[in-house]
Every structure is written in structure tokens, then in C-alpha cells.
N, C-alpha and C positions, 0 to 999 in steps of 0.2 A: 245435762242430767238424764240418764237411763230411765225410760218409764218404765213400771211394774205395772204387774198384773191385778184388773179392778174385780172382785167379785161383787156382783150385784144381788143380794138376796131379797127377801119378799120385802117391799114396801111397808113403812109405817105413815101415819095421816097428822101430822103437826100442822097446826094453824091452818087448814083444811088444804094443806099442798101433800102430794104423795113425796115423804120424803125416801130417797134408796137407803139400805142400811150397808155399809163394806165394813172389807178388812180395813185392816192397818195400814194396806200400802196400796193407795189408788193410782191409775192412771192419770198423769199429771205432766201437761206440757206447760210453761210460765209464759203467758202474755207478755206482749211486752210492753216495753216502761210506760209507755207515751203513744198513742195511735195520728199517724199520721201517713199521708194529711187529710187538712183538716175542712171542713166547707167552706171557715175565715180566708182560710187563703185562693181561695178561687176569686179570679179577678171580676170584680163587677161587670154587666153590662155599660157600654161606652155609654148611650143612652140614657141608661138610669144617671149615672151623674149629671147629666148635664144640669144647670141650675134655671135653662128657661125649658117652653114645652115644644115639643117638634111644629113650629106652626109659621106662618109668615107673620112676625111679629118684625116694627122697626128697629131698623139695626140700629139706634142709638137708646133704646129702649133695654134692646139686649145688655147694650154694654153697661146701661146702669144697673140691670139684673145680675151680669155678672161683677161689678165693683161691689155692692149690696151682698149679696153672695160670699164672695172671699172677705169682706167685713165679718159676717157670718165666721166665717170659719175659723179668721181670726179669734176673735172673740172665744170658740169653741177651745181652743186650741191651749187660751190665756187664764180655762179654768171657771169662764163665765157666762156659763149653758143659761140661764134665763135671759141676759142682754142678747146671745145669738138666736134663741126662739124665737123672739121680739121681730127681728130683721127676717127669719124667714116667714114668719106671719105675713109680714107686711107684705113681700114679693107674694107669696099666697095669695093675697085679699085680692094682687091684680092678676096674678097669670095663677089661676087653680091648678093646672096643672103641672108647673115646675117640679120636674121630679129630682134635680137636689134637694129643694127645700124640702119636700115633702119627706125623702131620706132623713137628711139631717134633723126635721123637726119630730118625725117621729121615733127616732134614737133618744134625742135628747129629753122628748115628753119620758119615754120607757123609763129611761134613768132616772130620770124626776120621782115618779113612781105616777105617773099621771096615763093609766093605762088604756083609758078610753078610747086619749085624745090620742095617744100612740097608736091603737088598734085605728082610728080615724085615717091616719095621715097613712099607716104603712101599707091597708087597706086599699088606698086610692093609687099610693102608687104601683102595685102588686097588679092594678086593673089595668096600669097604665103599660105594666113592662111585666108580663104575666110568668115569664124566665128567669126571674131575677135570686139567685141564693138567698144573698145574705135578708131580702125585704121578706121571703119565706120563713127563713130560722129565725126571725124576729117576731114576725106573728106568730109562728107557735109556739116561743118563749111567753109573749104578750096573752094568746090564749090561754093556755095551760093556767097560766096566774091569773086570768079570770075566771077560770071553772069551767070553760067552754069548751065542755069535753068531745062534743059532736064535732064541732068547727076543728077543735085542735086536730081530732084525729081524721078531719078530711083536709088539711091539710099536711098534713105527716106523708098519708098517703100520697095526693100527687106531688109530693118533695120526694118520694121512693122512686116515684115514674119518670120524674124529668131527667133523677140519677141513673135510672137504668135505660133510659131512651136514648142515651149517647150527645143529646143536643150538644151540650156542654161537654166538652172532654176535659175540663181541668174538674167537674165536679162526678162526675164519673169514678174518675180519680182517690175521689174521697171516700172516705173511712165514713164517717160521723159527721154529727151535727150537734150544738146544743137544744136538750127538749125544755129545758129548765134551768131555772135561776133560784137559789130561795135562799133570801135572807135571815139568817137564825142569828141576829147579835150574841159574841160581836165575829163569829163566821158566816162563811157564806159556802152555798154547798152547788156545784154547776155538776149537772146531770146530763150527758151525752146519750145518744141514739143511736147505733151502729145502724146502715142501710142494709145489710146481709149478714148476720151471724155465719152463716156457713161458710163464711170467706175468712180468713186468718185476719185478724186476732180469733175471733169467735166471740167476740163479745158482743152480746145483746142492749146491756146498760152500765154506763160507769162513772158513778158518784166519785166526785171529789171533793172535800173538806179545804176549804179555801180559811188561813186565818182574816184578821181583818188587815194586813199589809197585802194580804194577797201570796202567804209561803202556804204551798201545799201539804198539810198536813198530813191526810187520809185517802184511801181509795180504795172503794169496792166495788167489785165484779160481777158480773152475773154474766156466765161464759157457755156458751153451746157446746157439751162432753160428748164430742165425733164418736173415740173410742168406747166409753161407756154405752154411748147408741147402739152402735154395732154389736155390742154385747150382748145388752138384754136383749134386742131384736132376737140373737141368737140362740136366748135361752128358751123362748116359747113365740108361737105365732101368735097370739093376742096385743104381741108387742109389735106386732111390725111396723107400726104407725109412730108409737112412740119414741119422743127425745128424750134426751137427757141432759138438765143444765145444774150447771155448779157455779157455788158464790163462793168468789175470794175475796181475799183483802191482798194490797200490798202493803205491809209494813215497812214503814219509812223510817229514814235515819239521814238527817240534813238532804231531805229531799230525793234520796235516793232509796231505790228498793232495796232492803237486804234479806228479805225475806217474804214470802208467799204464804198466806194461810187458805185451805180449802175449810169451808166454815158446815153445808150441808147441799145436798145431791134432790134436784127435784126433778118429778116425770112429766112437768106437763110449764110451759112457757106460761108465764101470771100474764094476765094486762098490764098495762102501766101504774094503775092506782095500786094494786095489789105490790108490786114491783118495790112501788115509793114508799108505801104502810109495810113493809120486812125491811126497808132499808134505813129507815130509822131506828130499828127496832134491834139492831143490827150496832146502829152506829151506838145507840145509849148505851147494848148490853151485848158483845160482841159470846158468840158461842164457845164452846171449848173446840180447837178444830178438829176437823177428821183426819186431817194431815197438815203436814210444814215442811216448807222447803226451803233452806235459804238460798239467796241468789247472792254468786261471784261474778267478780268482772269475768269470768272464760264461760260464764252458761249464756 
């Protein structure tokens, strides 16, 4: 697809975001389908699995932690998350620091919807293996759904640092992370967090409308507009600091994109609460867009 030329004229103030006013034919590069990869696939620390805790414990002890253990997992595997909680409890009561169990028990509390006890378990082991991805993008799904705005967003942040510190080259690697989980019977809507907008795709935040089998329904964007930056920058110095971010939709068709809608143009990045209150707002009552693009298999 050829981009066109964006004019940016004077700003109007909708739901107190500066929205830009254009033409008919904006600037418009199509993200793509899927951002990858993704933090899930960065391999855990060897450590954090292990099911006893790094200590001199006896070795006929370990091996009934680890029989206990893959019991556990069994169980997990069969469908029946309360009998395998039960059995990492228990390994719990004796070795508190088991950092499988304490993995697997605070996933499975999460999904129960038992957040506390999740934020308890993921908590300990987070203290236990301070590097670990996937026990980070679990508390700050587990916060967020507690309201625990401070906490979330301090740990957002050193999840940006560890990403950009290289420790980890497979999460370096990564795009994204999930910031959110929210269950709206009978969908469910998973809310990703780009580590870098200014890195291709450009995407800041991306809702997905999940049915309840789990088929992708929806997806909306909220995309950092490089070339509209550039532009107004160019049009007056009062700009030179300001961004420029644009929301799309992908419009789906058996799961596949055929189409791009750009919905409205803001000057200034919202918080995340702001972010979440337009994207449902969004999702009930979708705007008329400012443009549309469809997407073919050769774009």
C-alpha cells in the first residue's frame, strides 16, 4: 500500500484528548497481523522450575518432592487444578521455598480467580528468582486486577529494564507482554503492552476480543504515527516534543485481517486507565473512521 500525504490541522479536544483533524487520505502504514514474539515464549529460568528450593535438602526427600510434583502436574494437565493445588500446598507446608510449586500454585490460584493467594505465591517466588518473565507478566496481570496501580506500574517498569538490560536475550527479543486479562461473559478481552512503541510495529496497546472458545474476534490498536510526528513537529516549534498516536481496529473475517480502520489521531500518549476507559468505549460504539484500508495477501 502507497502512503499519502497526512495534513494535520489545528486540534479539536474530545473526551479531554487533543484529537488532530485530517484529510481524507492519511498516512498509513498496516501493523501487522500478530506481533511476535512474544514474553510466553521465552524460556523460563532452569531454576524457577525446579519443584524443590536450591538448598541441601535429602536426596530421598527431593525425589519424593519431585514424585509429588509431577503428581501435581499430572493432575494439572487432566483438567484438575484444585486436587493439584492441594499437592503443591502440601510440598509448600515443607519446603516454602519450592519454586515449582509456588509457579504452578500461583497460576493456578490466578485462574481459580483467587488473586491474593496468586499475588502471595508469585510474589515469593519473584523474590526467590528476581529475573524470571513469565512470574513478572503474571503479577502484573494479578495486580492490575487488583487495582494496585502503584505496585502494577512498578512493576511494568523494572519488566521494561530487565527487557532493555539485555540480561535475557530471548526476552529482549520480545515485542510485548500481556498487561491484562478481563473477563466480560461470555468474552474475554487480553490487553498487551508493547516494551518500545518506537520499534515497528508501533504499537503502544492491543485489545483483543477473545470469544468464549477462545476464536479471535476483535482487535484494537493504539499505534505511535512516526510520520504524522514528523509532520506536525514540522508545522510549528511548540510541537517539537509532541507525538502522535492513532487507534485502529483490524477488522476480522474467520480470523483473518481484511481490513484496517483508522478510528481518531491523538497528541499526547493517555495512561493506561485512560487507554482502557476509550477502549471500551470504542469496543460498544466503534467511531465512523477517518480512513480504511483493506488488507490482501500481497500488502
Amino acid at each position: 500500500m502507497k502512503a499519502k500525504t497526512l495534513l494535520i490541522l489545528p486540534a479539536l479536544f474530545v473526551g479531554g484528548w487533543a484529537v488532530a483533524q485530517t484529510n481524507d487520505n492519511p498516512v498509513y502504514v498496516p501493523p501487522p497481523a500478530a506481533p511476535k514474539p512474544h514474553v510466553s515464549e521465552v524460556p523460563q529460568p532452569e531454576q524457577a522450575a525446579s519443584p524443590t528450593p536450591d538448598s541441601n535438602v535429602d536426596p530421598a526427600k527431593i525425589a519424593d518432592f519431585q514424585k509429588r510434583f509431577a503428581d501435581g502436574n499430572t493432575l494439572e494437565a487432566a483438567g484438575k487444578p484444585a486436587e493439584a493445588l492441594a499437592i503443591y500446598d502440601g510440598i509448600l507446608a515443607e519446603e516454602p521455598n519450592a519454586k515449582g510449586s509456588l509457579l504452578h500454585a500461583g497460576k493456578i490460584s490466578f485462574a481459580l480467580g483467587d488473586l491474593t493467594k496468586a499475588d502471595e505465591y508469585l510474589e515469593k517466588l519473584h523474590a526467590l528468582v528476581p529475573d524470571f518473565p513469565e512470574a513478572i507478566e503474571l503479577l502484573i496481570q494479578i495486580n492490575q486486577a487488583l487495582k494496585k496501580d502503584v505496585k502494577t506500574e512498578r512493576l511494568v517498569r523494572s519488566f521494561c529494564e530487565l527487557h532493555d538490560s539485555g540480561k535475557i536475550p530471548q526476552l529482549t527479543q520480545s515485542l510485548c507482554f500481556v498487561r491484562e486479562r478481563i473477563h466480560a461473559d461470555p468474552q474475554d478481552i487480553v490487553i498487551s503492552q508493547f516494551f518500545d512503541y518506537h520499534q515497528s510495529p508501533n504499537t503502544v496497546w492491543m485489545a483483543e476480543v477473545l470469544d468464549a472458545s477462545g476464536v479471535l474476534k476483535r482487535r484494537l490498536l493504539l499505534n505511535y504515527d512516526d510520520n504524522a510526528t514528523r509532520a506536525l513537529r514540522g508545522q510549528d516549534a511548540k510541537y517539537a516534543t509532541t507525538e502522535v498516536f492513532t487507534w485502529y481496529e483490524h477488522i476480522l473475517k474467520d480470523q483473518k485481517v481484511t481490513e484496517i480502520d483508522a478510528y481518531l489521531q491523538i497528541f499526547a500518549l493517555p495512561d493506561y486507565q485512560k487507554f482502557r476507559s476509550a477502549m471500551f468505549v470504542i469496543l460498544a460504539n466503534p467511531p465512523k473512521p477517518i480512513y480504511s484500508a483493506p488488507v490482501t495477501a500481497t500488502q
